[in-house]
N, C-alpha and C positions, 0 to 999 in steps of 0.2 A: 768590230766592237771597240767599244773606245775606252781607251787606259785602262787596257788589260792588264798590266803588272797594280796597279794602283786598286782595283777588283779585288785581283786573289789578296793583296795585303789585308784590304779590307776583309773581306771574306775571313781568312786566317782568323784576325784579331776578331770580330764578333764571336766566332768558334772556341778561339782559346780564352774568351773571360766566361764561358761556361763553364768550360775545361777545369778551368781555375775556382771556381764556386763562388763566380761573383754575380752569377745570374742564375734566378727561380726562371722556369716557365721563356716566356719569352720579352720578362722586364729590363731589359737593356740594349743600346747599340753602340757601336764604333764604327767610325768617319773617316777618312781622310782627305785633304786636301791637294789638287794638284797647281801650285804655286804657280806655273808659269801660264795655263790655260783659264786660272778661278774657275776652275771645275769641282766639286764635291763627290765622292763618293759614299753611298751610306745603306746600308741593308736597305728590305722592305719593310713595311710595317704586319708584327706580326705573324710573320709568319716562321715556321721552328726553324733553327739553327741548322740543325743535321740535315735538312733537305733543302738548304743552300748552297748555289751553283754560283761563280765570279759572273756569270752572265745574269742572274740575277739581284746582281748589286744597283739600285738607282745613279743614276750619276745628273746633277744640278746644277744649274748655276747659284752664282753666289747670290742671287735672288728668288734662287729655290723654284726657279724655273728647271720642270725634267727635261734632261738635252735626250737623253738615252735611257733604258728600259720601259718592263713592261708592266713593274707592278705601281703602289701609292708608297713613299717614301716613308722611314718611318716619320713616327708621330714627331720626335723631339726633333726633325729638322731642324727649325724655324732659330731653336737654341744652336741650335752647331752651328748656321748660319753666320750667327749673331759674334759667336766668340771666335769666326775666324775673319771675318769682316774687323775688330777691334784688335788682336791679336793676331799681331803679322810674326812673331815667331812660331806658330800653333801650326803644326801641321798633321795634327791626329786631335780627334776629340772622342771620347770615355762616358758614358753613363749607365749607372747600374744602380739599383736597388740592393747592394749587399747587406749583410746585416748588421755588423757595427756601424759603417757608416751612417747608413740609413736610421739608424736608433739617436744616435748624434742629431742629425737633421729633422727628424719628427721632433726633439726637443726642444730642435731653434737651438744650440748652444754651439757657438764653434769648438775645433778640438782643439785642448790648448797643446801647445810643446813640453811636455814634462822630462822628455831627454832625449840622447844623443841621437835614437837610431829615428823618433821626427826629427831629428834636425838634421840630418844627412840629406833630406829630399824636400822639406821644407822650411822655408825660412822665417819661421815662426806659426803664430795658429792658424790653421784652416779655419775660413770663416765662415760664416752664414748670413747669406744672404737677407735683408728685412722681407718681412712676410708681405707677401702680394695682397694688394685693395680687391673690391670687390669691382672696380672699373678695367683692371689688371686681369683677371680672368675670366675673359667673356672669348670673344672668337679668337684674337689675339694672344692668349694667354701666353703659349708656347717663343711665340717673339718675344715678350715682357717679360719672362722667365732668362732670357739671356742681356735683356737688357738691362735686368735689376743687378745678374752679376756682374755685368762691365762696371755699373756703375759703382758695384761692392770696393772693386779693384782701382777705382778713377775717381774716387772722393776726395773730400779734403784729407785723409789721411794714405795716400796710395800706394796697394800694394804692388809689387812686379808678377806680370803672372809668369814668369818664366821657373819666379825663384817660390813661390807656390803657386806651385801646378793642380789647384782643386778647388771645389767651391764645392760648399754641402746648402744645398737650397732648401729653407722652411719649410719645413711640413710635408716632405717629400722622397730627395735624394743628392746624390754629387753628383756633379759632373766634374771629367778629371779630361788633362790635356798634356799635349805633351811634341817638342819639335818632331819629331815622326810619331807614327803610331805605334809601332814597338815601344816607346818613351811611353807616351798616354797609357797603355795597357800596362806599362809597370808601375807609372804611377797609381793605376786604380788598383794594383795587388798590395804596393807600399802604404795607400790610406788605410783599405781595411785593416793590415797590422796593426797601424799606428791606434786605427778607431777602437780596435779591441784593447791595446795595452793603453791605452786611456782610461779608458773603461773601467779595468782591473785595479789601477794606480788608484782614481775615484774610490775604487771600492774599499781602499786596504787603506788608504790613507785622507779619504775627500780630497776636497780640489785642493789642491799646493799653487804657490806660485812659478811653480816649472823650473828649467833649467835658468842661469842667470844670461843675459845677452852675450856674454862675451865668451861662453862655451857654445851657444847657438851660432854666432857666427863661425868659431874654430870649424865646430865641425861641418858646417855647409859648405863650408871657402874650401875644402880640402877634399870636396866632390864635384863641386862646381866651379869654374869662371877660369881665368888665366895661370890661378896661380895652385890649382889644385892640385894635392899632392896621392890621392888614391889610387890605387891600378897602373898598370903598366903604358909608360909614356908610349907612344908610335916610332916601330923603330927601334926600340930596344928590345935588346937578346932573351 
């Protein structure tokens, strides 16, 4: 069987954002990537959670060619494909239908940063993707759906996707990533917070102009990058 440890991860991680209430029914998957092979790992399509075995994880190439198993891949392939083809830190990808987020994304509005604890995990708003043409969702759609968010993140205004790790696609849902898949999986627990205490901020206050930049960078720098100051260094007692 081929990349067995990279299976059961996968495996685990679709199992634990049930676990987790990030998924109804069987509206979501998690991926991962095996960097050195461009192998893909990703559920089937469809079929329930709890009566998944690592031997039934699909495994593809990064052309969404099946190398190994024996069911149809899930559906949202085509998108994981796509953001790990463009994103070469990304070594897990996230999607689910939860319910804040998901209410965000059927709006079309991205979620702004209104304080500290989005800005610990993202470095400013989660955006939204522009809503797909009617050319855009024909057989393709699923490709065009990861190519609209590369493109979200690769405009004239570009964001890093490492430093937001998410994208809420119109009319739809997020996909969330992350350098391993442990990362992805807590980034998709960290949206829904964030999408719910949005939500509530809207409700008590309507939309504010959030936090100011120079507190959004404080508090992301000091979870992320060289100079971060959070948690225990490597090494120390």
């Amino acid at each position: 069987m081929l990349l067995p440890q990279l299976r059961c991860e996968v495996l685990h991680a679709n199992q634990e954002i049930v676990r987790l209430g990030l998924v109804l029914s069987t509206f979501g998957n998690v991926s991962g990537i095996a960097r050195d092979t461009g192998l893909v790992v990703i559920k089937p399509s469809g079929v329930a959670y709890e009566a998944l075995t690592p031997e039934d994880m699909m495994v593809t190439d990064l052309d969404g060619k099946v190398v190994e198993g024996k069911w149809k891949p899930s559906s949202d392939l085509a998108t994981h494909l796509v953001l790990y083809r463009a994103f070469l830190g990304v070594g897990g990808v996230v999607h689910m239908h939860s319910e804040y987020a998901t209410s965000w994304a059927q709006a079309a509005k991205p979620i702004p940063c209104y304080g500290t604890t989005h800005a610990d995990y993202f470095l400013g708003p989660v955006p939204v993707i522009e809503k797909l043409g009617a050319d855009e969702v024909g057989e393709e759609y699923v490709r065009y759906t990861g190519e609209v968010i590369v493109r979200c993140f690769c405009d004239a205004n570009p964001i890093d996707p490492m430093s937001v790790p998410a994208v809420l696609v119109a009319g739809h849902a997020p996909f969330c990533w992350g350098k391993t898949i442990d990362d992805a999986v807590h980034h998709a627990v960290i949206l829904e917070y964030v999408a719910k205490l949005a939500l509530h901020t809207e409700m008590l206050a309507g939309p504010t102009t959030g936090i100011p930049h120079h507190l959004l960078d404080r508090h992301h720098k000091r979870k992320h990058g060289g100079q971060a100051t959070y948690g225990q260094r490597q090494g120390q007692d």
